[in-house]
N, C-alpha and C positions, 0 to 999 in steps of 0.2 A: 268408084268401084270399077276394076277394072272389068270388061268388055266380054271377056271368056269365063267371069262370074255372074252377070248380069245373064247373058246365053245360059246357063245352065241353069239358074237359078227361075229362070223364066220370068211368069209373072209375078212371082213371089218379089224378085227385085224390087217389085215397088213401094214394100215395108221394110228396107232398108235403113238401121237405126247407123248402123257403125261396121267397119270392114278393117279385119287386121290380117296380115300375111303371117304363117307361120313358119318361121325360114328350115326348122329341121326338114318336113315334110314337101314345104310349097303348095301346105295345103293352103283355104284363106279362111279364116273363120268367121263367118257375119252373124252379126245381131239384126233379127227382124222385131218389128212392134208384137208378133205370137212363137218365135221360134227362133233356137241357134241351128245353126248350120255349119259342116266343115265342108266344103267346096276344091276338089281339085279341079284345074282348069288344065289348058294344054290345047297343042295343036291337037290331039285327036279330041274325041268324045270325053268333055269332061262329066264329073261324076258329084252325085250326094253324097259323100262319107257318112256323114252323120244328120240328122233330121229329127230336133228334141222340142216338143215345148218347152216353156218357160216353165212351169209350175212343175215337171220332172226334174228340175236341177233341187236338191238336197242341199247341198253348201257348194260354196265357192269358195277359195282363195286364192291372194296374190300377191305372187312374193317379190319386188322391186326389185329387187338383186339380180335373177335371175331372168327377171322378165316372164316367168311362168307362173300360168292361171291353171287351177287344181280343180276341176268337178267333180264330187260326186252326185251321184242319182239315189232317185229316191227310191227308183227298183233294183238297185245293188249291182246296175252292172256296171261292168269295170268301171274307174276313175280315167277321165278324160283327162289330161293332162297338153298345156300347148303353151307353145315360147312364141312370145306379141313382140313382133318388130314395134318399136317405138317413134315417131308419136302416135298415140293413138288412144280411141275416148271407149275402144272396146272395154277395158274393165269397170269403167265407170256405169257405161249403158249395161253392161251383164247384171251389175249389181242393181240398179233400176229395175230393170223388169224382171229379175228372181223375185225383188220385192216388192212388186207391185203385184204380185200374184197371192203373196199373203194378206186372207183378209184378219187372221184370227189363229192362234197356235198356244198352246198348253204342253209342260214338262209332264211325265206322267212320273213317278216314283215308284217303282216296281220291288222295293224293298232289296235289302242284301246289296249298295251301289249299282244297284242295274235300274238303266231308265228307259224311255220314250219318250217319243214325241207326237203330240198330233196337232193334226193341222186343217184349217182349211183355207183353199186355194182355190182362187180363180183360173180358170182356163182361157186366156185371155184371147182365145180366136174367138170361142163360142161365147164367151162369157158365164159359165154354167161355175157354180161353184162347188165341188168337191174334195172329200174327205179323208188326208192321208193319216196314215199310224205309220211314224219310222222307229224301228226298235237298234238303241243303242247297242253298243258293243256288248258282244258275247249273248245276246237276248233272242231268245227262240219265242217263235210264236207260239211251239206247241211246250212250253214249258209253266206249269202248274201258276193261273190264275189271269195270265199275260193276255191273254186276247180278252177274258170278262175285264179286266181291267182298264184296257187300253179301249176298248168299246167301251164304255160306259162315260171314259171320256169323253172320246170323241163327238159322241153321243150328246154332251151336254155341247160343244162347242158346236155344233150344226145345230142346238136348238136357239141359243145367243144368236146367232144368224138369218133365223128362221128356214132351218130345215128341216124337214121331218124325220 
């Protein structure tokens, strides 16, 4: 890792799974054992760009061709998008610990091609397990049934788990 990653990253550096430069930006993007990070470094004051647990990334992908890794999040904001100088074991460790956060996930069927998902996920700083509902495309929460629905799931997957 280089040196003006480790400095800014502080002590967090020392859950350091994998470190990849991203040459459009010069950002760096690292994978920690609870968190990704994008890292500008630089003579001056480097920076936190970004600062996500694991269990907020939604899906991943990655497209060989291009070299770029596609995130979306599980709270809708924008899609992350970053080109992985190669070699590097960063998409390997991304997809690890996304999945290592799932302990347990159900499709919900919201009739009419509209679905969700729910989920429950580890927070793997804390280790606390919590409870998401991601609604598929075009899916409103406040549209007729969707959230009795999508809770009642949920509902049954945190009690498989023993949640209350």
């Amino acid at each position: 890792m280089p040196d003006e990653v480790a400095a800014v990253l502080g002590s967090r550096a020392a859950e350091v799974l994998s470190v990849a430069r991203e040459p459009r930006t010069t950002a760096y993007l690292v994978a920690t054992k609870t968190h990704v990070y994008a890292v500008r470094g630089g003579s001056e004051a480097g920076s936190v760009e970004l600062d996500r647990p694991w269990h907020m990334v939604d899906t991943g992908s990655w497209d060989d061709e291009t070299r770029r890794l596609t995130v979306q999040w599980v709270d809708r904001a924008p899609a992350s998008v970053w080109e992985i100088e190669l070699p590097s074991t960063l998409p390997q460790v991304f997809r690890e610990r996304v999945q290592a956060t799932v302990v347990l996930s159900d499709e919900v069927d919201l009739g009419g091609r509209q679905k969700a998902r729910v989920v429950v996920r580890k927070d793997l700083e804390t280790q606390a397990l919590l409870g998401q509902t991601i609604l598929g495309r075009g899916v409103r929460s406040t549209d007729p049934g969707v959230l009795e629905t999508t809770r009642a799931a949920l509902d049954r997957l945190r009690e498989q788990v023993g949640l209350s």
